[in-house]
PyMOL Python script that loads the backbone (N, CA, C, O; Angstrom):
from pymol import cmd

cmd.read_pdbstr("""\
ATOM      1  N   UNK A   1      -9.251   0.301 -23.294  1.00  0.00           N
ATOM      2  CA  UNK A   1      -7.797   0.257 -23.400  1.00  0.00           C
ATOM      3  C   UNK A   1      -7.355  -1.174 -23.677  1.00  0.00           C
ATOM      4  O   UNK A   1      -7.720  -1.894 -24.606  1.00  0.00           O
ATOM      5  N   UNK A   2      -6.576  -1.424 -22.784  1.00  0.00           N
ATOM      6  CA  UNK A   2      -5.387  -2.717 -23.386  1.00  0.00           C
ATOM      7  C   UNK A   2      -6.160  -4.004 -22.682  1.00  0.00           C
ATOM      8  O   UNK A   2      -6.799  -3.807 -21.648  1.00  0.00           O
ATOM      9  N   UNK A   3      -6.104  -4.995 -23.123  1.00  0.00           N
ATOM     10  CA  UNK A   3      -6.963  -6.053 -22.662  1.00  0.00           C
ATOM     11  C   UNK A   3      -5.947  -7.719 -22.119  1.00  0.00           C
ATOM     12  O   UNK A   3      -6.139  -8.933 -22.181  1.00  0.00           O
ATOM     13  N   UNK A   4      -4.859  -6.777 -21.611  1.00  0.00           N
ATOM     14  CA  UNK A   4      -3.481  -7.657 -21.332  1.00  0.00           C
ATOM     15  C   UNK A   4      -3.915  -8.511 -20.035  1.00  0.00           C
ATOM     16  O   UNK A   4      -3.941  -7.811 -19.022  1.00  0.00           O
ATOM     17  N   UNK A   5      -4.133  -9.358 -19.906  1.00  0.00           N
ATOM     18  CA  UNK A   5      -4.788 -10.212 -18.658  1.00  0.00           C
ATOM     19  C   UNK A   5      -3.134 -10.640 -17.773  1.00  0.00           C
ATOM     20  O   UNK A   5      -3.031 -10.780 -16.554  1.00  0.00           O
ATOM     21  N   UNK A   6      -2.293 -10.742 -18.519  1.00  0.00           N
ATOM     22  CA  UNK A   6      -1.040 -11.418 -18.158  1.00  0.00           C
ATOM     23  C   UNK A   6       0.100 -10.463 -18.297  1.00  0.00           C
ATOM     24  O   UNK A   6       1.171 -10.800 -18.802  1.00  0.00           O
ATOM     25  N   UNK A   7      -0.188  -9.079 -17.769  1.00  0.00           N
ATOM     26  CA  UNK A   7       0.775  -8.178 -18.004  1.00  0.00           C
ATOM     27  C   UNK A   7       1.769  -8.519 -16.383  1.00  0.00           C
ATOM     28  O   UNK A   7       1.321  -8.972 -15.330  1.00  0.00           O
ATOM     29  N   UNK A   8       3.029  -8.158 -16.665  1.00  0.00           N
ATOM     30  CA  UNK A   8       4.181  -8.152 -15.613  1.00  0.00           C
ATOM     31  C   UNK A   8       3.504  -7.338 -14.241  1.00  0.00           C
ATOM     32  O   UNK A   8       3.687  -7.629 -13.059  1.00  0.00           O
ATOM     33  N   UNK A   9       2.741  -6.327 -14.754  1.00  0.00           N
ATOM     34  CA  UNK A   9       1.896  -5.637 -13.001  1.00  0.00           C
ATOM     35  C   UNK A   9       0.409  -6.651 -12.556  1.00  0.00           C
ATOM     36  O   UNK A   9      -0.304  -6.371 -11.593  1.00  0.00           O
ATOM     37  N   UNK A  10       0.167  -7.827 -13.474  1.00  0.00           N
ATOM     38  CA  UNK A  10      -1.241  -8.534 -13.108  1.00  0.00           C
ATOM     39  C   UNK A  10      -0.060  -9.507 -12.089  1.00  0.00           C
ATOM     40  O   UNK A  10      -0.023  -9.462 -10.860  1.00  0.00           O
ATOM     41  N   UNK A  11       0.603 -10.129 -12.740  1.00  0.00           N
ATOM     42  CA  UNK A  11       1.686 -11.272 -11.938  1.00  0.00           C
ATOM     43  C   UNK A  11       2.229 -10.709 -10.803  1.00  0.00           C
ATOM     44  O   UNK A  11       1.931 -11.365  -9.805  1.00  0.00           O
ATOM     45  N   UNK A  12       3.000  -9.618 -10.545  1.00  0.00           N
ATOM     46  CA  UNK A  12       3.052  -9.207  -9.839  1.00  0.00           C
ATOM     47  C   UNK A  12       2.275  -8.654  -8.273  1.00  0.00           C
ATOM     48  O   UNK A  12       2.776  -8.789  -7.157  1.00  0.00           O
ATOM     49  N   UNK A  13       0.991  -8.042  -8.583  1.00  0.00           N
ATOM     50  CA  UNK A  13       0.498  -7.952  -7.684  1.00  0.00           C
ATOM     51  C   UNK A  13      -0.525  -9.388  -6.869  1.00  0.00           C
ATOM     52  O   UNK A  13      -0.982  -9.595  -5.745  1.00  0.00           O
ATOM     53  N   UNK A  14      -0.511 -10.220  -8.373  1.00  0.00           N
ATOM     54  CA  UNK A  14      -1.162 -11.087  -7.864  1.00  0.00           C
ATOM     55  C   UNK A  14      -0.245 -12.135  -7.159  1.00  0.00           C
ATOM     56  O   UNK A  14      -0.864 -13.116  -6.748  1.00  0.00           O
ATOM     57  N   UNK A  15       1.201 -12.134  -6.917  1.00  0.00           N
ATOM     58  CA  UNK A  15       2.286 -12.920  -6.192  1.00  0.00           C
ATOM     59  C   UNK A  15       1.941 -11.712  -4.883  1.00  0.00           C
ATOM     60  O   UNK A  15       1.678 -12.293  -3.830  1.00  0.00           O
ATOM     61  N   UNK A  16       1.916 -10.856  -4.820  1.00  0.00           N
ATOM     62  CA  UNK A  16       2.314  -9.745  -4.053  1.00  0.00           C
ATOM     63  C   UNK A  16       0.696 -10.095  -2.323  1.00  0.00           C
ATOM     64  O   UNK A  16       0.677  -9.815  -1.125  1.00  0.00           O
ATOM     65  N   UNK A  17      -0.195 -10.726  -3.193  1.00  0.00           N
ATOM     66  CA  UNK A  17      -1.045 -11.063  -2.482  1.00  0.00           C
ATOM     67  C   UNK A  17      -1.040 -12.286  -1.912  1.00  0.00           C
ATOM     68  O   UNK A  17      -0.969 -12.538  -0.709  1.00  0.00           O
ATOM     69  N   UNK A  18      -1.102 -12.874  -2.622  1.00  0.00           N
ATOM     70  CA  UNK A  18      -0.629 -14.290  -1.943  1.00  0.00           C
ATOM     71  C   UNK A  18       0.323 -14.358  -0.641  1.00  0.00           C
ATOM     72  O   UNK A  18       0.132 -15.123   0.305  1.00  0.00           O
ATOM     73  N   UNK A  19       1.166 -13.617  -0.728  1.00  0.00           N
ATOM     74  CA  UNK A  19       1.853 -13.216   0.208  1.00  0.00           C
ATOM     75  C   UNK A  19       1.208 -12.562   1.706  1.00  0.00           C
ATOM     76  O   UNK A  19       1.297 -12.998   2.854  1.00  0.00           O
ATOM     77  N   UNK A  20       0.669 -11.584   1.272  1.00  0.00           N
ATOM     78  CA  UNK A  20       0.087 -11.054   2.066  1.00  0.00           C
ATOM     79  C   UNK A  20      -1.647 -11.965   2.672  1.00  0.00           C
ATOM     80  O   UNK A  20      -2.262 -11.511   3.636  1.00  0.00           O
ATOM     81  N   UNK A  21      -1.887 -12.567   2.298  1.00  0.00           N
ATOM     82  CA  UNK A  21      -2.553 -13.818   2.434  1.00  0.00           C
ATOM     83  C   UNK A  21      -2.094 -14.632   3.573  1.00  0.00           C
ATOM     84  O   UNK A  21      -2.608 -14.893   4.660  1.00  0.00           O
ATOM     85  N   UNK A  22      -0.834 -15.002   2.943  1.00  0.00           N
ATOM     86  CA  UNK A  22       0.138 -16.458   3.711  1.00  0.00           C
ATOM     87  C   UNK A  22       0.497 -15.492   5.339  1.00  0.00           C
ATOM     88  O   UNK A  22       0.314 -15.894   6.488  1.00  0.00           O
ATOM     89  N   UNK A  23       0.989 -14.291   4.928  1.00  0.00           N
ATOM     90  CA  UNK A  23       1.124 -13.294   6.130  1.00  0.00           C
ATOM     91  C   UNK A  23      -0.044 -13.602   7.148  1.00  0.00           C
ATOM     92  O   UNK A  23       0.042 -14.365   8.110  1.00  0.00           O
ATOM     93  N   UNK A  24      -1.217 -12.829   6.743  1.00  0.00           N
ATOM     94  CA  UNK A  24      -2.512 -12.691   7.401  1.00  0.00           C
ATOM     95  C   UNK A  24      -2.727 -13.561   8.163  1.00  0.00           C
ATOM     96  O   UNK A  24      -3.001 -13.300   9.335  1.00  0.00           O
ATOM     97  N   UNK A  25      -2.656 -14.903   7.674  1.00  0.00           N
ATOM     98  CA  UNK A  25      -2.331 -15.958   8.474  1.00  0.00           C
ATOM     99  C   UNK A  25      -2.127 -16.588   9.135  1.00  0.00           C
ATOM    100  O   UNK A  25      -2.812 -17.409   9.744  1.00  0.00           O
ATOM    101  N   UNK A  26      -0.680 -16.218   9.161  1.00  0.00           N
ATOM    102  CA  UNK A  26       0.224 -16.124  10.725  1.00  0.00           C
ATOM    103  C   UNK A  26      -0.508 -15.475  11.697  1.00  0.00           C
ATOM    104  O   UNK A  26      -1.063 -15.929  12.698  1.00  0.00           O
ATOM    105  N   UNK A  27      -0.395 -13.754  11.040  1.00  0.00           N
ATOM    106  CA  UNK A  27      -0.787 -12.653  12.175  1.00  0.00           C
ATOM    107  C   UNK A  27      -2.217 -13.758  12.866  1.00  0.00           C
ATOM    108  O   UNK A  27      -2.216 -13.859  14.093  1.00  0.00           O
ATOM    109  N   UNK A  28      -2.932 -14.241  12.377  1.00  0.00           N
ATOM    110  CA  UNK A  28      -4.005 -14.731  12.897  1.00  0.00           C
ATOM    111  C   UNK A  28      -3.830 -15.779  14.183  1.00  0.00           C
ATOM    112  O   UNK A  28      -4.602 -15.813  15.142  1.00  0.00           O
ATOM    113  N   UNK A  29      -2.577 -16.684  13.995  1.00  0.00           N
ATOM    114  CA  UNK A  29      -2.477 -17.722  14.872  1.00  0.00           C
ATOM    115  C   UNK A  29      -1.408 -16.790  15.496  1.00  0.00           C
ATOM    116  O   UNK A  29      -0.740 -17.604  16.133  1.00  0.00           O
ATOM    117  N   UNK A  30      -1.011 -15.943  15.639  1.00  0.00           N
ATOM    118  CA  UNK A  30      -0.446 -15.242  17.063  1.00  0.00           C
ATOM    119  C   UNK A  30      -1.653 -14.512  17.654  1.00  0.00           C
ATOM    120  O   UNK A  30      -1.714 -13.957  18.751  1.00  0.00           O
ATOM    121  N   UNK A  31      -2.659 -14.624  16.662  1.00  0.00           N
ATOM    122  CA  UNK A  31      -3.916 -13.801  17.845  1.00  0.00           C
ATOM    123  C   UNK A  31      -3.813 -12.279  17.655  1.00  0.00           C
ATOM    124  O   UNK A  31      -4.179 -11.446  18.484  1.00  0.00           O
ATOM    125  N   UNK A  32      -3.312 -12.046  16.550  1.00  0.00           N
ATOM    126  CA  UNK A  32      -2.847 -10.567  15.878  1.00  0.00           C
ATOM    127  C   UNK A  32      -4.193 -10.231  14.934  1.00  0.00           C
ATOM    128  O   UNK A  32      -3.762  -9.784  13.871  1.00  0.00           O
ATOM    129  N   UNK A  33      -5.929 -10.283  14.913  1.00  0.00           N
ATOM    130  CA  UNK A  33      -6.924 -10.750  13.892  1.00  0.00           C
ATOM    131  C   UNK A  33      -7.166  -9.478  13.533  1.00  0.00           C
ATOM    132  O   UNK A  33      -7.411  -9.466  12.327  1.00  0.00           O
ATOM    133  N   UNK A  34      -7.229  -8.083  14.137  1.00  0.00           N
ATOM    134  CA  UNK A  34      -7.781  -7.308  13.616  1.00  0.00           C
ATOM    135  C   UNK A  34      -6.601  -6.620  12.687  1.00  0.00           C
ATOM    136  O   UNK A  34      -6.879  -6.149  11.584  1.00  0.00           O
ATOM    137  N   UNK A  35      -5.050  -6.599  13.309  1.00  0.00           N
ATOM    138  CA  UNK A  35      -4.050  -6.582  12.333  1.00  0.00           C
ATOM    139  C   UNK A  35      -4.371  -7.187  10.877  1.00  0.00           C
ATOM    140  O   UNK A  35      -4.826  -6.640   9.873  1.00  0.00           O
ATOM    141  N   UNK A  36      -4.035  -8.301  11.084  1.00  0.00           N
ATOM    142  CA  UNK A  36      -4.194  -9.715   9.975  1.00  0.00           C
ATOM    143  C   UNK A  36      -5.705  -8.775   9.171  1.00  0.00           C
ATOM    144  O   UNK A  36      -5.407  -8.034   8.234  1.00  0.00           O
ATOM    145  N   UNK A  37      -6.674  -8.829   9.432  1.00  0.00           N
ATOM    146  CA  UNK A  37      -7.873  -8.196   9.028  1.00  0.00           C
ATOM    147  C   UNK A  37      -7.637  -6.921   7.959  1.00  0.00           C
ATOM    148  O   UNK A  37      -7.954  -6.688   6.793  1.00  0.00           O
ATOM    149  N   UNK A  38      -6.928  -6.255   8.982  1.00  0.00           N
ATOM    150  CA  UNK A  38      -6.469  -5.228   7.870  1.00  0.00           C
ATOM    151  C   UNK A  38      -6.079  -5.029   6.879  1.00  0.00           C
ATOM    152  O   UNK A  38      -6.626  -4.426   5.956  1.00  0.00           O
ATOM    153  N   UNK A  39      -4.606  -5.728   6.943  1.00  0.00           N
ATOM    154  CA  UNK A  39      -3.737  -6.070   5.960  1.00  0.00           C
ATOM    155  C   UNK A  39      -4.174  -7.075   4.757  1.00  0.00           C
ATOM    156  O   UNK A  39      -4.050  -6.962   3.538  1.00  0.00           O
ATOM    157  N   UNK A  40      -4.562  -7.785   5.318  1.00  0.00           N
ATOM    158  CA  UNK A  40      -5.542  -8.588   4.075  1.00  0.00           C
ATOM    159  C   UNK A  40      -6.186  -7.714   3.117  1.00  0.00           C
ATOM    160  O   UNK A  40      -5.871  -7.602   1.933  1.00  0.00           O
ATOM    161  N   UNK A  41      -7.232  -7.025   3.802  1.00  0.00           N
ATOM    162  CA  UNK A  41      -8.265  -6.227   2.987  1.00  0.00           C
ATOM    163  C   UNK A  41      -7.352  -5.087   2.181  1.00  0.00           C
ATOM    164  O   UNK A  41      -7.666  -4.848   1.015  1.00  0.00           O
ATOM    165  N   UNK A  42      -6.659  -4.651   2.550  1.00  0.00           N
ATOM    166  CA  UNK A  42      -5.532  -3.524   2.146  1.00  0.00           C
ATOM    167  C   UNK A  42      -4.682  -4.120   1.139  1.00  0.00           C
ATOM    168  O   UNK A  42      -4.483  -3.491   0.100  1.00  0.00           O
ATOM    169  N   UNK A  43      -3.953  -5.697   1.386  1.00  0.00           N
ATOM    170  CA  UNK A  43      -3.078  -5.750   0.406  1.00  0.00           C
ATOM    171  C   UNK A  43      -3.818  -6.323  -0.466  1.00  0.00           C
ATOM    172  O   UNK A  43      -3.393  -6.072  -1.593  1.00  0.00           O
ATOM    173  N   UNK A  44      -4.859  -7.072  -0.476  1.00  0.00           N
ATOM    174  CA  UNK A  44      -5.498  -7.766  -1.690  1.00  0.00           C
ATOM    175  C   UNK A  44      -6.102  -6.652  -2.261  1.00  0.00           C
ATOM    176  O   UNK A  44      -6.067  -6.916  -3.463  1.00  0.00           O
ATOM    177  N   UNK A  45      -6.483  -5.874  -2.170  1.00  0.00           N
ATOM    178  CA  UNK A  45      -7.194  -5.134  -2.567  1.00  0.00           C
ATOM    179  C   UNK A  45      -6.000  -3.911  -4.234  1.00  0.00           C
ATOM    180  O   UNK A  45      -6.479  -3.192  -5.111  1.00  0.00           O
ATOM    181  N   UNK A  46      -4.877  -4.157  -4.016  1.00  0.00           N
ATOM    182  CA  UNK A  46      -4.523  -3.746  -5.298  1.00  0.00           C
ATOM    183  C   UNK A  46      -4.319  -4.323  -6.575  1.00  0.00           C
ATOM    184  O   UNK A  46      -4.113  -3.853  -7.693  1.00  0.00           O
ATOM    185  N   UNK A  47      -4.449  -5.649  -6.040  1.00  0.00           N
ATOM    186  CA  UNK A  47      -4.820  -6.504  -7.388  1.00  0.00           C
ATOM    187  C   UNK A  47      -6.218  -5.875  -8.041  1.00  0.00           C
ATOM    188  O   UNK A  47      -6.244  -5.800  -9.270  1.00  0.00           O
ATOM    189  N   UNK A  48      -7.088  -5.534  -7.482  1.00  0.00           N
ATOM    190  CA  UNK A  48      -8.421  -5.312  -7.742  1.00  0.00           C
ATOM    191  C   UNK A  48      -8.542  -3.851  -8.653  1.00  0.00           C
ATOM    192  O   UNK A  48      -9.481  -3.589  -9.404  1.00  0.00           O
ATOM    193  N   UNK A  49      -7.555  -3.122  -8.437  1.00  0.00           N
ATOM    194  CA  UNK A  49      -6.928  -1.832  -8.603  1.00  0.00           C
ATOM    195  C   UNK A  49      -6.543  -1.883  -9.805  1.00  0.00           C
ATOM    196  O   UNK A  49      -6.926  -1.165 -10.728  1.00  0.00           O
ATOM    197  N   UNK A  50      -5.688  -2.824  -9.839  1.00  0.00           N
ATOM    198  CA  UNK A  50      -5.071  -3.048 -10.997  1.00  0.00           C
ATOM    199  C   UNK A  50      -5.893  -3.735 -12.236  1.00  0.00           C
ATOM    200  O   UNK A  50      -5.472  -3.627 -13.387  1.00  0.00           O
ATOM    201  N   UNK A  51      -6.989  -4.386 -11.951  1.00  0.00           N
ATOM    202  CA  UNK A  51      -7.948  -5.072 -13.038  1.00  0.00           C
ATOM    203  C   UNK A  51      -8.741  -3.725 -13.300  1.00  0.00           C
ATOM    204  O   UNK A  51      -9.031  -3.587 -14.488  1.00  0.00           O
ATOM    205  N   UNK A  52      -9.013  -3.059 -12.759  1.00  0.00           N
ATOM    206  CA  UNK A  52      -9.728  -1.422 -12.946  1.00  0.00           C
ATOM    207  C   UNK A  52      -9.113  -1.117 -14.017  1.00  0.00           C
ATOM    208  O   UNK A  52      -9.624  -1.208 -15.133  1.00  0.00           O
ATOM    209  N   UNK A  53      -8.211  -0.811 -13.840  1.00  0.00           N
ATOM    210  CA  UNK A  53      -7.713  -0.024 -14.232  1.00  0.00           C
ATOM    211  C   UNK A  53      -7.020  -0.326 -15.891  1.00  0.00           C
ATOM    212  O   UNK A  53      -6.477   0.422 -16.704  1.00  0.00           O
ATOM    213  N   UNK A  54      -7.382  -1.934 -15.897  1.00  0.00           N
ATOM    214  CA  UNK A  54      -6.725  -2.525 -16.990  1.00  0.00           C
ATOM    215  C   UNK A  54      -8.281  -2.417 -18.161  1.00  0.00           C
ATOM    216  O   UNK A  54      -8.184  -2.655 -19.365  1.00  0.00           O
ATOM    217  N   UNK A  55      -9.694  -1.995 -17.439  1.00  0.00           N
ATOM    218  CA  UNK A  55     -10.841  -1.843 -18.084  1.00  0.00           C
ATOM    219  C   UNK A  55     -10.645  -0.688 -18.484  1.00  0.00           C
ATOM    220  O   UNK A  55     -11.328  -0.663 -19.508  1.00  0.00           O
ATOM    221  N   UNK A  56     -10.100   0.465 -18.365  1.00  0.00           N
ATOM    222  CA  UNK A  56     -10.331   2.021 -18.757  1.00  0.00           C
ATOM    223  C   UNK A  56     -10.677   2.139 -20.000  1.00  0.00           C
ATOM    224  O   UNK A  56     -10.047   1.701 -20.963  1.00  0.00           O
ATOM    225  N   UNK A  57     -11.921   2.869 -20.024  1.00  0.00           N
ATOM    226  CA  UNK A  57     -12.353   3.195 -21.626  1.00  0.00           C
ATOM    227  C   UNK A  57     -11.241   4.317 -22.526  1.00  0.00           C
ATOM    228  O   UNK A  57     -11.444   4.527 -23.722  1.00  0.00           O
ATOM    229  N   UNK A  58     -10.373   4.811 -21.973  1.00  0.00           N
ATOM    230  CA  UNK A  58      -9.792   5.875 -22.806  1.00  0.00           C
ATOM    231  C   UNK A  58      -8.007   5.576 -22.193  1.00  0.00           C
ATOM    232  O   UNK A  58      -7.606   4.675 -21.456  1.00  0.00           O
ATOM    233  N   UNK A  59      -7.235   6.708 -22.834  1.00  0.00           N
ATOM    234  CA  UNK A  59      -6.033   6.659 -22.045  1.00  0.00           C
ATOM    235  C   UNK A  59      -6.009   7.509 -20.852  1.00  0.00           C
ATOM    236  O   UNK A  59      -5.149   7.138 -20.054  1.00  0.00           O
ATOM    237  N   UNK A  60      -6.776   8.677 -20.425  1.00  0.00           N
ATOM    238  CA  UNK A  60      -7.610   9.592 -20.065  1.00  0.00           C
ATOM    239  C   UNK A  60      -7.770   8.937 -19.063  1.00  0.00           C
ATOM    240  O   UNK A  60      -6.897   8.945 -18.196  1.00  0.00           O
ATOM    241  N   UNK A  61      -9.075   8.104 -18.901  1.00  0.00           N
ATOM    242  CA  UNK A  61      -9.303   7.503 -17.977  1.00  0.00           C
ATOM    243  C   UNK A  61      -8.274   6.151 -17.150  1.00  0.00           C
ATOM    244  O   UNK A  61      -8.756   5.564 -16.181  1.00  0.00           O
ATOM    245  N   UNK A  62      -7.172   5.868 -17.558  1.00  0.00           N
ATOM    246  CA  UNK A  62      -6.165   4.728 -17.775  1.00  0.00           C
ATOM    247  C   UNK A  62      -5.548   5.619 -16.430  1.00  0.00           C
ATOM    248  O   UNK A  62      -5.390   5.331 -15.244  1.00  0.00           O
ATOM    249  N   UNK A  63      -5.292   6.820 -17.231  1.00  0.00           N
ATOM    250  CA  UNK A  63      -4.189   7.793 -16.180  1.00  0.00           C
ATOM    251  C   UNK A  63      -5.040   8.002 -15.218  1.00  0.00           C
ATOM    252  O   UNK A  63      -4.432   7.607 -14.223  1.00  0.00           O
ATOM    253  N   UNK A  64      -5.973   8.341 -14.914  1.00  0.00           N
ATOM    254  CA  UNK A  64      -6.975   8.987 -13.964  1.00  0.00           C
ATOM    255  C   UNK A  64      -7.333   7.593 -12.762  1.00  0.00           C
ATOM    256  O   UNK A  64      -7.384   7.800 -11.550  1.00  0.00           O
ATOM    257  N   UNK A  65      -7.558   6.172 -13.407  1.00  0.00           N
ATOM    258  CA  UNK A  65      -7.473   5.045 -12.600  1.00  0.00           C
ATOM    259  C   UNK A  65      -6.524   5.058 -11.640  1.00  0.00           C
ATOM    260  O   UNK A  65      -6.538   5.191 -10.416  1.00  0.00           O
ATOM    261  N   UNK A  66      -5.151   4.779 -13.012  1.00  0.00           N
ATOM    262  CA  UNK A  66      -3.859   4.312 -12.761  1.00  0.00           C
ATOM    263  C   UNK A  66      -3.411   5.473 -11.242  1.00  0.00           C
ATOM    264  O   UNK A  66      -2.455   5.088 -10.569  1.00  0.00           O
ATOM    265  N   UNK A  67      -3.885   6.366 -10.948  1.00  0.00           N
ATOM    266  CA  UNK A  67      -2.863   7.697 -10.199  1.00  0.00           C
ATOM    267  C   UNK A  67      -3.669   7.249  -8.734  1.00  0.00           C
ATOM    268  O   UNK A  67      -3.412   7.836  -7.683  1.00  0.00           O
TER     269      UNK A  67
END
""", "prot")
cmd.dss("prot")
cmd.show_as("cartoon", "prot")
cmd.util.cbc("prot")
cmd.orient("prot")
């Protein structure tokens, strides 16, 4: 499929983490780690989603990622 490295949903989720990063953080120095733990792995993890999904060999498979 599309080979857009700098599409408005790559920027996005990749601000969207950072965030959730800077979050994790915190939760950590209140002693919140397995919270913080979570959320980390959970919110970074749709950036990762989103590079998937930006590889799809078909449109087929694009939709089938993307859902």
């Amino acid at each position: 499929m599309r080979d857009d490295r700098d599409t408005m949903m790559v920027k996005l989720t990749f601000d969207f983490a950072k965030m959730i990063i800077y979050y994790s953080e915190k939760l950590r120095q209140l002693k919140k780690v397995e919270m913080a733990t979570q959320l980390f792995k959970s919110g970074t993890s749709i950036g990762a989603n989103i590079r998937e999904v930006q590889n799809a060999e078909s449109k087929a498979d694009y939709i089938h990622k993307f859902k």
